[in-house]
C-alpha positions in Angstrom: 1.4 -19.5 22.8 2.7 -15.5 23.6 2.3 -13.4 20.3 5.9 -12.5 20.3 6.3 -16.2 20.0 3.1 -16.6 17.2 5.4 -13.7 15.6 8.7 -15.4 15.5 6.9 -18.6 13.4 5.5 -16.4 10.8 6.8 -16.5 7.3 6.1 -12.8 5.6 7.5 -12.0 2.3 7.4 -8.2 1.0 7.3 -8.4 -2.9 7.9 -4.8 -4.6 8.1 -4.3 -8.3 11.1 -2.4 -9.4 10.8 1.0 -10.9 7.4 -0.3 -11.8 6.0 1.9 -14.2 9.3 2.1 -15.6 9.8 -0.9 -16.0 6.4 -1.7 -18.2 7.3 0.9 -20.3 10.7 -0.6 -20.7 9.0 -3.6 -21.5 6.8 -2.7 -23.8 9.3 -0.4 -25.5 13.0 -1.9 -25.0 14.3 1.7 -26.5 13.7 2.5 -23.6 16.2 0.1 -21.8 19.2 1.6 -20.0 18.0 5.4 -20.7 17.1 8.1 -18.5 13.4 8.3 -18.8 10.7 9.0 -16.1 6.9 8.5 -16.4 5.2 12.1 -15.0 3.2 14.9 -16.4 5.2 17.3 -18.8 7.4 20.0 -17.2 5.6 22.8 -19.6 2.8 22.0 -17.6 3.8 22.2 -14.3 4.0 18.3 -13.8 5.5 16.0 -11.4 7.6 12.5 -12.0 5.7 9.5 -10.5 8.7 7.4 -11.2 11.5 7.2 -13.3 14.2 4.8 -14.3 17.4 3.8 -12.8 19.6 5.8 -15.0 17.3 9.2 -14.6 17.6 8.2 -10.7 22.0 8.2 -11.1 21.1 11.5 -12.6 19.5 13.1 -9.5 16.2 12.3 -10.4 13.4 10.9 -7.8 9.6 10.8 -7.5 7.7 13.4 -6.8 9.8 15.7 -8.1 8.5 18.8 -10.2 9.1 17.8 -14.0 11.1 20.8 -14.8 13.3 20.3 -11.9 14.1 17.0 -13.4 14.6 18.1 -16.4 17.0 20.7 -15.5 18.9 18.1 -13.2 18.5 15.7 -16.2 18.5 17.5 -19.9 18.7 14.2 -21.8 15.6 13.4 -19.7 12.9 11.5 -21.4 9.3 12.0 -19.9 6.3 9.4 -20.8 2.6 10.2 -19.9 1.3 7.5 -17.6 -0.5 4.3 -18.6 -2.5 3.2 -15.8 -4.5 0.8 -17.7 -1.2 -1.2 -18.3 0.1 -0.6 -15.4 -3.2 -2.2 -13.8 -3.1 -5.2 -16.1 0.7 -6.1 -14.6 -0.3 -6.2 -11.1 -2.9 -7.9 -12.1 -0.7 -11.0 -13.9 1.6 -10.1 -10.2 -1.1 -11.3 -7.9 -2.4 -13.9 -10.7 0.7 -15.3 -9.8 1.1 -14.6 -5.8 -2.1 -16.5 -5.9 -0.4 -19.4 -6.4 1.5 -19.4 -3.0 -1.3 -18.1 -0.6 -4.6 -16.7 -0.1 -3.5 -14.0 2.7 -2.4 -11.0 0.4 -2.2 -7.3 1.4 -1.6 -5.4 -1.6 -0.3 -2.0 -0.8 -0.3 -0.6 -4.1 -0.2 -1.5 -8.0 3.3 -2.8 -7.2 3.7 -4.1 -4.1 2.2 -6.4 -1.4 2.5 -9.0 1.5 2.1 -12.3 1.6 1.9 -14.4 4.6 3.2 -18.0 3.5 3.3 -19.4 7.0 0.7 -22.4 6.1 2.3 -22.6 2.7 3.1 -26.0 1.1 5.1 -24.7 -1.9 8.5 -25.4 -2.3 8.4 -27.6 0.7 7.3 -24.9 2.9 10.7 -22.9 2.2 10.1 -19.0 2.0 13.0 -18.3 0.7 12.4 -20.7 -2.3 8.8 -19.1 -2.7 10.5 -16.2 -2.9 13.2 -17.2 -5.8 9.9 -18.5 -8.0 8.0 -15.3 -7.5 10.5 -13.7 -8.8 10.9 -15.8 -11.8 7.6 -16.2 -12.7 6.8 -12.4 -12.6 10.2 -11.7 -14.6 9.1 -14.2 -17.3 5.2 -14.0 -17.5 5.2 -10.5 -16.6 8.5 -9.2 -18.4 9.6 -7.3 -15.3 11.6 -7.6 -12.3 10.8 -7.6 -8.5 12.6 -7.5 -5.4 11.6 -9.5 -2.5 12.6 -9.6 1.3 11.3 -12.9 3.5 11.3 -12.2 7.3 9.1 -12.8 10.2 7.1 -10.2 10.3 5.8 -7.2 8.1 8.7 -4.8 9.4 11.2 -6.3 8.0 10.1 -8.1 5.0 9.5 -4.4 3.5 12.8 -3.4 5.2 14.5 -6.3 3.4 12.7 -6.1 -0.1 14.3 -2.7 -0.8 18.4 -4.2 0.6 19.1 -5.6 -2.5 17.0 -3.4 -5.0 16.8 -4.3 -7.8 16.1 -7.5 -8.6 17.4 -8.6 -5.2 16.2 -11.4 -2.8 16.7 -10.7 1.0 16.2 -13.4 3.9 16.4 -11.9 7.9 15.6 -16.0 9.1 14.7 -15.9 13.1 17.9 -16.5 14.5 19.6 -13.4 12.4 16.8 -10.9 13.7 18.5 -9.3 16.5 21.2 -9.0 14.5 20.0 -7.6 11.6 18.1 -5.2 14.0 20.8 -4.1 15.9 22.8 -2.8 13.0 19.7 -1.1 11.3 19.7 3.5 10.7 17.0 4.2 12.1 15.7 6.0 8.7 14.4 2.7 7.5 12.3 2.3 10.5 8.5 2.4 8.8 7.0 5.9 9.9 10.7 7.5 10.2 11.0 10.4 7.9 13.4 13.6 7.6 11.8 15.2 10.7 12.4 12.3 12.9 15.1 10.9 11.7 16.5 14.7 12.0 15.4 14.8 16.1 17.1 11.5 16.5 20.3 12.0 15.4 20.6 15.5 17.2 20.5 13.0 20.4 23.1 10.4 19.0 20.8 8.1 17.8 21.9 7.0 14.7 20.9 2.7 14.6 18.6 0.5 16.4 20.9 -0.7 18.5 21.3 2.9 19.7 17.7 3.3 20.4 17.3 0.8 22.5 18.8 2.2 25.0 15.6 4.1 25.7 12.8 3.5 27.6 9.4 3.8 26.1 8.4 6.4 28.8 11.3 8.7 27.3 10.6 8.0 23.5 6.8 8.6 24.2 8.1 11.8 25.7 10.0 12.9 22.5 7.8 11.3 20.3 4.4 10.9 21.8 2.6 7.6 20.6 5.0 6.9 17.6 7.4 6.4 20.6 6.2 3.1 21.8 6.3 2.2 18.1 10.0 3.1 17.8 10.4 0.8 21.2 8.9 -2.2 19.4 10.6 -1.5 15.6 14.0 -1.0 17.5 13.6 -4.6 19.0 12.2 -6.2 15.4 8.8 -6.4 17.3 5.8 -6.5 14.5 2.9 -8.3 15.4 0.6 -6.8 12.7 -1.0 -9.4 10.9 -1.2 -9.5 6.7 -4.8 -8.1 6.1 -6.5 -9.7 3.1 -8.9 -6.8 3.1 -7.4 -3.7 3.4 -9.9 -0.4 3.8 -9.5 2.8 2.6 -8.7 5.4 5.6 -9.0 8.6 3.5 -10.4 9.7 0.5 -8.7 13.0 -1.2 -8.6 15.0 -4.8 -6.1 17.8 -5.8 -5.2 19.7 -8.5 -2.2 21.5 -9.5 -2.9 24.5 -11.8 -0.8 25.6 -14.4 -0.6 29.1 -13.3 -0.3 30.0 -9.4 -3.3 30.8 -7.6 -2.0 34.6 -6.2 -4.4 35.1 -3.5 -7.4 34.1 -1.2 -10.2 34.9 -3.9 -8.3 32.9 -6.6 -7.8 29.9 -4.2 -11.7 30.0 -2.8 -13.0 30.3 -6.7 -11.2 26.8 -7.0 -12.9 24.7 -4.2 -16.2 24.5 -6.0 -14.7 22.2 -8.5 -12.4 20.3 -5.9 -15.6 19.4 -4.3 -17.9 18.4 -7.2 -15.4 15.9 -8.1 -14.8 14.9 -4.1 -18.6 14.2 -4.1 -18.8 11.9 -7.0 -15.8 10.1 -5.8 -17.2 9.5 -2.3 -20.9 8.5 -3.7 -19.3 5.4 -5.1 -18.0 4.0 -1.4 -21.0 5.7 0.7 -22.6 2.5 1.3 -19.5 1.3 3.4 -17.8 4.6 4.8 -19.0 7.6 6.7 -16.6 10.6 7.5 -15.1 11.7 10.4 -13.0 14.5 9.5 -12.7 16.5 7.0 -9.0 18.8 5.4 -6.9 20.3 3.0 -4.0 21.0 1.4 -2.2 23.6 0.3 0.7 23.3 -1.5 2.9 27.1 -2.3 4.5 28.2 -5.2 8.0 27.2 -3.8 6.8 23.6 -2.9 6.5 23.5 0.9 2.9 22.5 1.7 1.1 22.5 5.0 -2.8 20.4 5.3 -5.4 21.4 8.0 -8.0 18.9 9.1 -11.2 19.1 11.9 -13.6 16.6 13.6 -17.0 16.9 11.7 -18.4 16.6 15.3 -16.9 20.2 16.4 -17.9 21.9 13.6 -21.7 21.8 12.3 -21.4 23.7 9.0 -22.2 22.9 5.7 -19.7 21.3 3.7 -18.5 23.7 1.3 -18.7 26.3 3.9 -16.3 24.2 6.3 -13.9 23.1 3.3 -13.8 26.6 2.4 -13.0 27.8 5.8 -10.2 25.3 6.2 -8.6 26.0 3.3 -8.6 29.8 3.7 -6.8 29.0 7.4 -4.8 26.5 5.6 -3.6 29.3 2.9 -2.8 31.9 5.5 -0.2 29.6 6.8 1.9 30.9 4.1 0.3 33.7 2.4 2.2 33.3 -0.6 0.9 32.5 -4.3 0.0 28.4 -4.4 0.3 25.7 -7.3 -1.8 23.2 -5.5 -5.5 22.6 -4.2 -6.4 19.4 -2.3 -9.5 18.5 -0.4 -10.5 15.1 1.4 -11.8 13.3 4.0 -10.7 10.7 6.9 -13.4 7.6 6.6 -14.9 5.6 9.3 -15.3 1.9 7.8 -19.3 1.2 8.6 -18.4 -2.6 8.2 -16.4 -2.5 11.3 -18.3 -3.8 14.4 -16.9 -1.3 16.5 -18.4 1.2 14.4 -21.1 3.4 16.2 -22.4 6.5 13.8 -21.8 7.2 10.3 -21.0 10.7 9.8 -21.5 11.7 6.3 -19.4 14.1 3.9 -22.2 16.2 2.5 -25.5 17.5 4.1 -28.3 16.1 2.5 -30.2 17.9 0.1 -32.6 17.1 -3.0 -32.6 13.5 -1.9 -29.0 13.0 -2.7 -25.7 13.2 -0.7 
C-alpha cells in the first residue's frame, strides 16, 4: 500500500495540557482560580513568564515575555516561582494514563504528546471516543484540563488540539481533510513563524488553499527546503510517524544576568561559567551523543537576539577558545549592552546506524572530557 494511503488510515491524537503550569498551581491552590497569575521568575530580577493563566493572557500577557513587561501590561499580576517537581509528577499521572490507550507515545514536552491509536481496541477502536476519556480521566485523576485534536496524521492533530483550546476536543476525520486544509492561515502551518508568515502574505498568500497554487520548484525558490514542506503541509500531507523514542538534537545553557553585560570583556568573563555547567550537562549523555556543531546566543538589552553556530569539522580549536570566539562574533552583531548568555551544542545520536564518527564537545585532557 502507497504511504499517502498508510497515512490516510492512521489514527493520531495531539493531547496538550492547558495553561499547564497554571493550571497545577490552580489546582493545588483554587485562590488562584479565575485570577491573573503567571508562573515566571520575578520582574525585580529581570525574569521572564513561562506561562500564565487565561485571565493574565486577556490582559496582554504571553510566555516568554520579560516579567516586568507583564507586569506593567498587567499591575494586578500575580507571579509564582516554578515548581518543576510538580509539574513532573502531572505528566507523569498524564502518560500513566495515555498508557492505557497505546504504547506508541511521543512526548514533546511536560504537557504535551502524540499518540498513535491506529491498532487501538479502546472504545471500540473510536479515536474520537479515546479522545473524550483522556480527557476525562486526566481532568479527574489529574485535576486539570487538556485539549485534544484526533486527525490522520501528526500535522493536524497538533493543529486541531489548539481549535478549541481550552478544554476542547477537535476531530479532522479523512473525508473532512481537504476541507479543513483548504481553509487553514497559513500561520498554523508547523515551522511558519512571523518571518514567513510575513513573506507570504506580501505575495497574497494568506490560506492553504492559496498556497497551493504553487509549485514546489517556486516555494523551494522562496523558501529553500522548508518549501517542499509548505508543498506537502498545504495539501495535509504528513507522513511522519509517532516516535516512541524521541532524541535530543541539541543541548544548550544560558543565563540572564541581572545587570547588562556592557561590553566584550564583560561578556567573555561570563563564558567560563556557561561552559563548566555545559560540560557537566553533556557528561551525563556522552555515552550516546557526540557533537557536531557547536553556537551561541546573544540576547541584547532591548530583547532582539541573534545565535552563531560552526561545524566542529572546520574549526580545530579548543573548546573554550571556539565558544569564545563565536560569541565575540555573535556580540558584535549588535554591539550593544546584552542581558543574556547562552552556549550549546547540535548532537549526533551515536545509536543511530547511520552514524559514522563521534565528534566530541571538549578536547580531552586529564583523562576526562
Amino acid at each position: 500500500m502507497p504511504e499517502s494511503q498508510l497515512t490516510d488510515t492512521r489514527k493520531i491524537l495531539h493531547v496538550d495540557a492547558d495553561a499547564f503550569y497554571c493550571s497545577v498551581e490552580e489546582r493545588d491552590d483554587p485562590i488562584l482560580k479565575g485570577k491573573a497569575f503567571a508562573v515566571g521568575g520575578k520582574a525585580e530580577r529581570r525574569g521572564v513568564i513561562a506561562t500564565c493563566s487565561y485571565a493574565a493572557r486577556k490582559a496582554g500577557v504571553h510566555s516568554a515575555m520579560a516579567s516586568y513587561r507583564a507586569v506593567r501590561e498587567c499591575p494586578q499580576l500575580i507571579i509564582i516561582k516554578p515548581r518543576f517537581e510538580a509539574y513532573k509528577e502531572a505528566s507523569q499521572q498524564m502518560h500513566e494514563i495515555f498508557q492505557k490507550y497505546s504504547s506508541l507515545i511521543e512526548p514533546l514536552s511536560l504537557d504535551e504528546a502524540y499518540l498513535d491509536v491506529t491498532d487501538s481496541q479502546k472504545c471500540r477502536g473510536s479515536a474520537t471516543l479515546m479522545a473524550r476519556e483522556i480527557m476525562q480521566a486526566v481532568r479527574e485523576q489529574v485535576g486539570i484540563t487538556v485539549s485534544v485534536g484526533a486527525a490522520p496524521n501528526k500535522f493536524l492533530a497538533k493543529v486541531a488540539s489548539d481549535w478549541n483550546k481550552p478544554n476542547g476536543l477537535c476531530v479532522i476525520p479523512p473525508e473532512k481533510v481537504q476541507d479543513f486544509v483548504f481553509e487553514l492561515p497559513v500561520e498554523k502551518i508547523h515551522g511558519v513563524g512571523k518571518v514567513t508568515a510575513e513573506k507570504l502574505h506580501n505575495k497574497g498568500i494568506m490560506t492553504c488553499g492559496m498556497l497551493r497554487q504553487y509549485s514546489r520548484l517556486e516555494l523551494s525558490r522562496w523558501f529553500g527546503s522548508f518549501g517542499e514542506r509548505l508543498w506537502e503541509l498545504a495539501r495535509g500531507i504528513d507522513d511522519r510517524p509517532v516516535e516512541t523514542g524521541r532524541r535530543r538534537k541539541s543541548l544548550s545553557v544560558e543565563h540572564t544576568y541581572d545587570a547588562d553585560l556592557p561590553d566584550e570583556a564583560a561578556i567573555l568573563a561570563k563564558v567560563g561559567a556557561l561552559l563548566e555547567d555545559l560540560e557537566q550537562r553533556f557528561k551525563k549523555i556522552s555515552g550516546e551523543y557526540g557533537v557536531s556543531k557547536r553556537f551561541v546566543k546573544v540576547k541584547f538589552a532591548d530583547f532582539t537576539q541573534t545565535t552563531l553556530e560552526e561545524l566542529l569539522e572546520r574549526n580545530d580549536q579548543p573548546a573554550e577558545e571556539h565558544f569564545r570566539a563565536l560569541m565575540v562574533r555573535a556580540w558584535e552583531r549588535g554591539s550593544r549592552p546584552v542581558r543574556l548568555l547562552g552556549v550549546g551544542v547540535r548532537l549526533v545520536d551515536l545509536r543511530a546506524p547511520e552514524q559514522l564518527l563521534q565528534l566530541e564537545l571538549f578536547e580531552r585532557r586529564k583523562g576526562r572530557l
